[in-house]
C-alpha positions in Angstrom: -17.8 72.9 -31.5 -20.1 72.3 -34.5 -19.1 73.1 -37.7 -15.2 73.6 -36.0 -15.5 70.0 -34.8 -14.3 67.9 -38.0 -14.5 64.5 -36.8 -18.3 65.0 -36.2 -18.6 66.4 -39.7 -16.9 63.4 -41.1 -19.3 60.8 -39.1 -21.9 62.8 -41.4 -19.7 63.0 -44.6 -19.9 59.2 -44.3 -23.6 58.5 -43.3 -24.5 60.2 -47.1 -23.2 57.8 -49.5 -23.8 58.6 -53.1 -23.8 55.3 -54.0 -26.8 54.1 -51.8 -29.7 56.3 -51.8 -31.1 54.6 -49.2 -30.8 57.4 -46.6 -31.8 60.1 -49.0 -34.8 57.8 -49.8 -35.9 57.9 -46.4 -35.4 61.6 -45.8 -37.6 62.4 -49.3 -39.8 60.0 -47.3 -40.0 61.6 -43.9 -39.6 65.0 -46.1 -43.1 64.5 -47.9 -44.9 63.2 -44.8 -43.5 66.4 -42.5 -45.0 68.5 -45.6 -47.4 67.3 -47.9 -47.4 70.0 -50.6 -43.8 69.4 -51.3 -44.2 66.2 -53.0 -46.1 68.2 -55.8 -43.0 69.9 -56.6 -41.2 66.8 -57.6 -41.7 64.6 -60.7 -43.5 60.8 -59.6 -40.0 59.5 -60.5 -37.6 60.4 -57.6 -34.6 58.3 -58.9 -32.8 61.0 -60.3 -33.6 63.6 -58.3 -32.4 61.1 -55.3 -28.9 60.8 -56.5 -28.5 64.3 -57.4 -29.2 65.3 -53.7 -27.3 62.6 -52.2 -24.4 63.6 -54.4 -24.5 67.3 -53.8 -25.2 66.4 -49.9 -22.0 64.4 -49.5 -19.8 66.5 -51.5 -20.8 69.5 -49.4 -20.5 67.6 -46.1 -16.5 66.6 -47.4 -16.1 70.1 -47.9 -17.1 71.1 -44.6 -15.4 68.3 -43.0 -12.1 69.8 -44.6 -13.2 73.3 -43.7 -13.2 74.4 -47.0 -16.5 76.7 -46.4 -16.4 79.0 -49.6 -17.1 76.6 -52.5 -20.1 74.9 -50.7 -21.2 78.4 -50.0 -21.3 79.6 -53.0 -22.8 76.4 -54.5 -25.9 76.2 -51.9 -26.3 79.6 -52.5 -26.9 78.9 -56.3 -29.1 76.1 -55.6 -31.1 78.4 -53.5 -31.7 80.6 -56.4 -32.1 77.8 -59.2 -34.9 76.1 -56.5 -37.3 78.9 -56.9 -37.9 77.3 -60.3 -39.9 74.5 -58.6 -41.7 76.6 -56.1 -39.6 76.2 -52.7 -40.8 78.6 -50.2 -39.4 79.7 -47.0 -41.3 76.9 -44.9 -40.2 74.2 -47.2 -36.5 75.2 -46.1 -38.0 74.8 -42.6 -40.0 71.7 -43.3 -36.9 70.3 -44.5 -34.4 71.2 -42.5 -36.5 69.5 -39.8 -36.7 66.0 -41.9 -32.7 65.6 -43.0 -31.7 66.4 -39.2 -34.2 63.8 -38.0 -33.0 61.3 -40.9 -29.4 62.0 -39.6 -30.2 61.3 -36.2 -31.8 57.7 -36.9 -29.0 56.8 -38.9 -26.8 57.4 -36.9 -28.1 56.5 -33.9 -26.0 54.1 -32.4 -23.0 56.8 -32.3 -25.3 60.0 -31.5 -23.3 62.1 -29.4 -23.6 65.8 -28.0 -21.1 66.7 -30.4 -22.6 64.9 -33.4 -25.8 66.7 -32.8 -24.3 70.2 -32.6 -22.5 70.0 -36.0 -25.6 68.5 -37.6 -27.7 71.4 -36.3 -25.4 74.1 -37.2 -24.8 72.6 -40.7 -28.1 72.1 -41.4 -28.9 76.1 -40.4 -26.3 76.7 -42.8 -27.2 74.5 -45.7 -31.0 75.7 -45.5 -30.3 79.4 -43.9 -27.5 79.9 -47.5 -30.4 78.5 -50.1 -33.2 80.6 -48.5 -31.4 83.8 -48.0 -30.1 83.8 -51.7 -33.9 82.8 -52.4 -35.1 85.4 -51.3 -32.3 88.3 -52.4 -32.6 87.3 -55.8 -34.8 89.3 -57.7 -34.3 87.9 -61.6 -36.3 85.7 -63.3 -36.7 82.4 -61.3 -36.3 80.4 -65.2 -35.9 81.7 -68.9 -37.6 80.1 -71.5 -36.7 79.3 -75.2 -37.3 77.8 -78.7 -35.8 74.9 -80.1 -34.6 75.9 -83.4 -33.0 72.9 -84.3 -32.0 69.5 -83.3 -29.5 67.3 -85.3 -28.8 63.5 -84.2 -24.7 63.0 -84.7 -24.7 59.5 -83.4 -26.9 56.7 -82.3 -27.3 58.5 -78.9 -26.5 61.8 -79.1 -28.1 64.8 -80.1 -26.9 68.6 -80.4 -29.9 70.5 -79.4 -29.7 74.7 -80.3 -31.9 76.8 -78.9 -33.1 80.8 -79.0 -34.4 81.7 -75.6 -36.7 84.5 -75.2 -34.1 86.9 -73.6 -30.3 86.2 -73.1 -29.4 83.8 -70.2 -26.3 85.5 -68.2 -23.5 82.5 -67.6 -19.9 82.0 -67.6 -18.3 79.3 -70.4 -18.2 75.8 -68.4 -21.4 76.8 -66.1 -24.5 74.3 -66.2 -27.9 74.9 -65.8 -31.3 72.8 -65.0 -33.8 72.1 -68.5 -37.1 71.1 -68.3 -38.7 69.9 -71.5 -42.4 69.7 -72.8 -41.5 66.0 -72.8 -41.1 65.5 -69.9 -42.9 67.9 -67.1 -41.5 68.3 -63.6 -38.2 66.6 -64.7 -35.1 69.1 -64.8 -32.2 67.6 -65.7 -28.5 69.1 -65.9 -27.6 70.1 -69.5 -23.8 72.1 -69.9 -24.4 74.6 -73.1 -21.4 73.8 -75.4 -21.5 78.0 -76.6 -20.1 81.1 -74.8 -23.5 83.2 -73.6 -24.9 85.2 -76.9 -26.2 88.5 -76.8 -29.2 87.1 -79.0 -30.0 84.6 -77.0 -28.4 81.4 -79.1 -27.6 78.8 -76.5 -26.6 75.1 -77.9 -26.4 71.7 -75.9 -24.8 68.2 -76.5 -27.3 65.5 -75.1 -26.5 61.4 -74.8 -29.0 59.3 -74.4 -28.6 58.0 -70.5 -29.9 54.1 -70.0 -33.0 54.4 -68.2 -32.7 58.4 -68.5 -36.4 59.7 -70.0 -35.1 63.0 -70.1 -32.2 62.2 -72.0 -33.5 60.3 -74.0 -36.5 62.4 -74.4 -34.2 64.9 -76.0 -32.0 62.6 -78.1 -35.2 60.7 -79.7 -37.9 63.1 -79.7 -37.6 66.9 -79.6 -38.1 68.7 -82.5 -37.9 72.5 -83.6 -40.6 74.6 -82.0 -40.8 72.6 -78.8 -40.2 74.9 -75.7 -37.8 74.4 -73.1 -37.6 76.2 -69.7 -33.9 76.8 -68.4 -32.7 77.7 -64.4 -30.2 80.0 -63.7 -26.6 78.7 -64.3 -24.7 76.9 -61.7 -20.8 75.9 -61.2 -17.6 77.1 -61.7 -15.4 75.2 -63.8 -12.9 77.6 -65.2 -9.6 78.3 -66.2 -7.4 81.3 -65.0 -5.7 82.7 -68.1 -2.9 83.7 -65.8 -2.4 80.3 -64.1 -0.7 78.2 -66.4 -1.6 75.5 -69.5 -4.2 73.4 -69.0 -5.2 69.9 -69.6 -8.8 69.5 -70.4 -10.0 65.7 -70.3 -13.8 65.4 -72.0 -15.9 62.5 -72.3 -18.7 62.4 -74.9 -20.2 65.0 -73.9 -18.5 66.3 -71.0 -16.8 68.0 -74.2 -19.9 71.0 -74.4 -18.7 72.8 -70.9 -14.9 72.3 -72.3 -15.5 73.5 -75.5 -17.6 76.7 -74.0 -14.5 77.6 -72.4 -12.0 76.9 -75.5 -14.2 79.0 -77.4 -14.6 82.2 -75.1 -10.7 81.7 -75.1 -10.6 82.1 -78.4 -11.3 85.7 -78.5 -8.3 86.4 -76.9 -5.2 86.8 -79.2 -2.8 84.9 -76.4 -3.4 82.1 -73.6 -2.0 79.3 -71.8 -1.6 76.4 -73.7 -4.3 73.5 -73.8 -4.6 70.3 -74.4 -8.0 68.5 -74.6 -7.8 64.8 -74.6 -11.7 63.9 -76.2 -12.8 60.7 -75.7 -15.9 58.0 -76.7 -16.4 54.2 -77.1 -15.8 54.4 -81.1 -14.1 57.0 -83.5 -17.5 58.0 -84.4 -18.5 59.2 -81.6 -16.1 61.4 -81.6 -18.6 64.0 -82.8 -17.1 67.4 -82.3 -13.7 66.6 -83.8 -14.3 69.0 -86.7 -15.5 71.9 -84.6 -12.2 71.0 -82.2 -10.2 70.9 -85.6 -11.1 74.4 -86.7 -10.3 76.1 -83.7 -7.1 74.4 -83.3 -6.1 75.1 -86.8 -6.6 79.3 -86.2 -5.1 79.0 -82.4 -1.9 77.9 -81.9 -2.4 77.7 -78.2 -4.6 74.8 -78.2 -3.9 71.0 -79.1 -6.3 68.1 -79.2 -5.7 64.9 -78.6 -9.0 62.4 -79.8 -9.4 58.9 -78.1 -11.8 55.8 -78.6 -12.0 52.9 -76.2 -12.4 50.6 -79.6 -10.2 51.3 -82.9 -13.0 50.7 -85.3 -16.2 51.8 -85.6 -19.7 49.6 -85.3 -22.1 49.0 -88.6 -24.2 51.7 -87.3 -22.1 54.5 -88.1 -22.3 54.9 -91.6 -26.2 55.9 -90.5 -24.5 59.8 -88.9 -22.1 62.3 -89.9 -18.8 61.5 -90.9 -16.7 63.5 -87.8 -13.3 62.5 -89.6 -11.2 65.9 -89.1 -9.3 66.9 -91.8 -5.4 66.1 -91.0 -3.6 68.1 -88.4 -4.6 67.1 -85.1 -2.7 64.4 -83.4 -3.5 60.9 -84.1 -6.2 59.0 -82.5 -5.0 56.9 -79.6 -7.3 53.2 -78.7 -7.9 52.6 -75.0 -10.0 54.2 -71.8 -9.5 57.9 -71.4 -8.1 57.9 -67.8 -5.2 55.6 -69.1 -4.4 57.3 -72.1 -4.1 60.4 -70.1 -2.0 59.5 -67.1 0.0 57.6 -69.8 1.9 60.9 -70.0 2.7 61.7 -66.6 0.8 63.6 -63.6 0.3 66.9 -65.9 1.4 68.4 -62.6 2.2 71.7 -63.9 -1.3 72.2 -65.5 -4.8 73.6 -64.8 -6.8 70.1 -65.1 -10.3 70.2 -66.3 -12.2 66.9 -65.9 -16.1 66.8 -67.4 -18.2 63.7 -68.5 -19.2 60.6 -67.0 -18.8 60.2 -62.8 -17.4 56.6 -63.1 -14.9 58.4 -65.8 -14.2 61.5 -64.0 -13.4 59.6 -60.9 -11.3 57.3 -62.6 -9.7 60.3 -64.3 -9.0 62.4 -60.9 -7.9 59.3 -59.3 -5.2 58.4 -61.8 -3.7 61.7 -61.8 -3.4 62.1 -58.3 -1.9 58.6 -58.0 0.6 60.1 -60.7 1.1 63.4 -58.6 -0.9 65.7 -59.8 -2.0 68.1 -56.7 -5.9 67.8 -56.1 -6.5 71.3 -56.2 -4.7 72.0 -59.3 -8.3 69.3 -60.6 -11.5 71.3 -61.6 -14.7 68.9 -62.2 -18.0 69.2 -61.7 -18.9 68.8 -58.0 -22.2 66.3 -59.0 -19.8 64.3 -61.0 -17.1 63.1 -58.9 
């Protein structure tokens, strides 16, 4: 039956758990060893891109396992196209094809059946046989390049980061892409531009300073105008359908920039749905976009903002950054964790729901709503984050 047979594709779901890498580990392991020029293509730290993969791996396999085909699709197609940045060639695909089915098969060894190994075969000629053949029938550029133009540190760890790239970088408002900084070579990492694409090339980001995260904090602590970035093409497909209802949009820190891309491309339109944005952060300060949020609200009667902090007041720290008081006229700032505060009001069944941030938040998020009664597929979030 292969990819028909959903109890097989579930054994598999299950086998990649984002949570422990060991499996992955072992693939990358068996993966470098099949093929010894592909370990060149990856920075010496594999943490990141470990979780990444396993993520995207058992998000694809759920997916499949519910036969919901077109998403993963699409998404493996993008990666396809986005993994020319590193290099990937035709007999990597092969090479590694090879190595995840035979990382599969010793897992899960003790249940191997005939049926098991036909749905990992056939899944596996998909995953690799989507990213190659968009690969190769791509024909733009494999990255874009820009300048950093200016970097401004709003809070302790966070940084908005604007850019001009050398030509325009085609994306759609809540799309992310891969950035690689002089920093830090060989190590993309996932940034969400807070801006609508610009016909100049402008393109701004909203960086926090992961624990442990060099990239991240790379960016937050170190870059400085003239330093030169290199972008992939855009992946994802957050959205919201002007003609399918309000929305909610919950954003934490900044899972705001992918959110506030979309509430400003909205903004050119004289009438929308109605949106709410619930923005939330540890402390009031880091609320850092409140006045942008403000200003937009105050022209656009269609959107409403609600701000959130998990404390009420801020540390000593804060009177180092900006002051991101808004003037009055958005609702008053609620104390407590973001998923709370916002299934507080009820299951927003009736809404588009936009989740971005955090995983442990966006999980949390999802999870409360549905346990309210919002319907799953009315929630939109990032598939690497939840």
């Amino acid at each position: 039956m292969g990819l028909e047979d959903r109890d097989a594709l579930r054994v598999l779901h299950a086998a990649i758990d984002p949570g422990d890498n060991d499996l992955v580990r072992r693939f990358y392991t068996h993966w470098f060893a099949l093929d010894v020029s592909v370990r060149d293509l990856f920075p010496p730290d594999m943490h990141s891109q470990r979780a990444a993969f396993a993520h995207a791996l058992h998000w694809v396999y759920g997916e499949l396992a519910a036969h919901r085909a077109q998403e993963p699709v699409a998404f493996l197609a993008q990666l396809g196209r986005d993994h020319r940045k590193y290099g990937v060639t035709e007999a990597h695909y092969q090479t590694l094809r090879r190595a995840l089915y035979a990382t599969l098969r010793s897992e899960l060894s003790d249940v191997w059946t005939e049926a098991l190994d036909d749905a990992a075969r056939q899944s596996l000629n998909l995953i690799t046989g989507v990213m190659s053949g968009a690969a190769d029938a791509e024909d733009g550029p494999a990255w874009w390049e820009g300048t950093v133009v200016e970097h401004m540190r709003v809070s302790r760890d966070l940084a908005v980061v604007r850019l001009y790239l050398d030509r325009p970088l085609p994306y759609h408002p809540g799309q992310y892409v891969n950035v690689a900084i002089p920093q830090c070579p060989r190590r993309w990492r996932y940034l969400t531009p807070a801006i609508p694409p610009d016909e100049n090339g402008a393109i701004e980001f909203h960086v926090r300073a992961v624990p442990g995260g060099l990239v991240s904090s790379a960016i937050v602590s170190e870059t400085r105008p003239g330093d030169r970035w290199r972008l992939s093409s855009p992946h994802g497909s957050l959205q919201v359908d002007r003609d399918g209802g309000d929305v909610l949009m919950v954003a934490g820190s900044t899972g705001l920039a992918p959110l506030r891309s979309i509430i400003l491309d909205l903004a050119r339109w004289a009438v929308n749905p109605r949106v709410h944005v619930f923005f939330g952060g540890r402390y009031p300060c880091e609320l850092y976009d409140l006045p942008t949020l403000w200003q937009v609200a105050a022209q656009n009667p269609w959107l409403s903002v609600s701000p959130v902090s998990e404390y009420p007041d801020n540390p000593p720290w804060a009177a180092d950054y900006p002051d991101v008081t808004p003037p009055r006229g958005l609702h008053v700032r609620q104390t407590g964790r973001l998923p709370e505060v916002v299934s507080r009001y009820g299951s927003w069944s009736d809404r588009q729901i936009l989740i971005c941030g955090g995983p442990a938040m966006v999980r949390a998020t999802k999870a409360a709503l549905i346990a309210k009664g919002a319907p799953p597929e009315r929630i939109q979030h990032d598939p690497l984050s939840g």
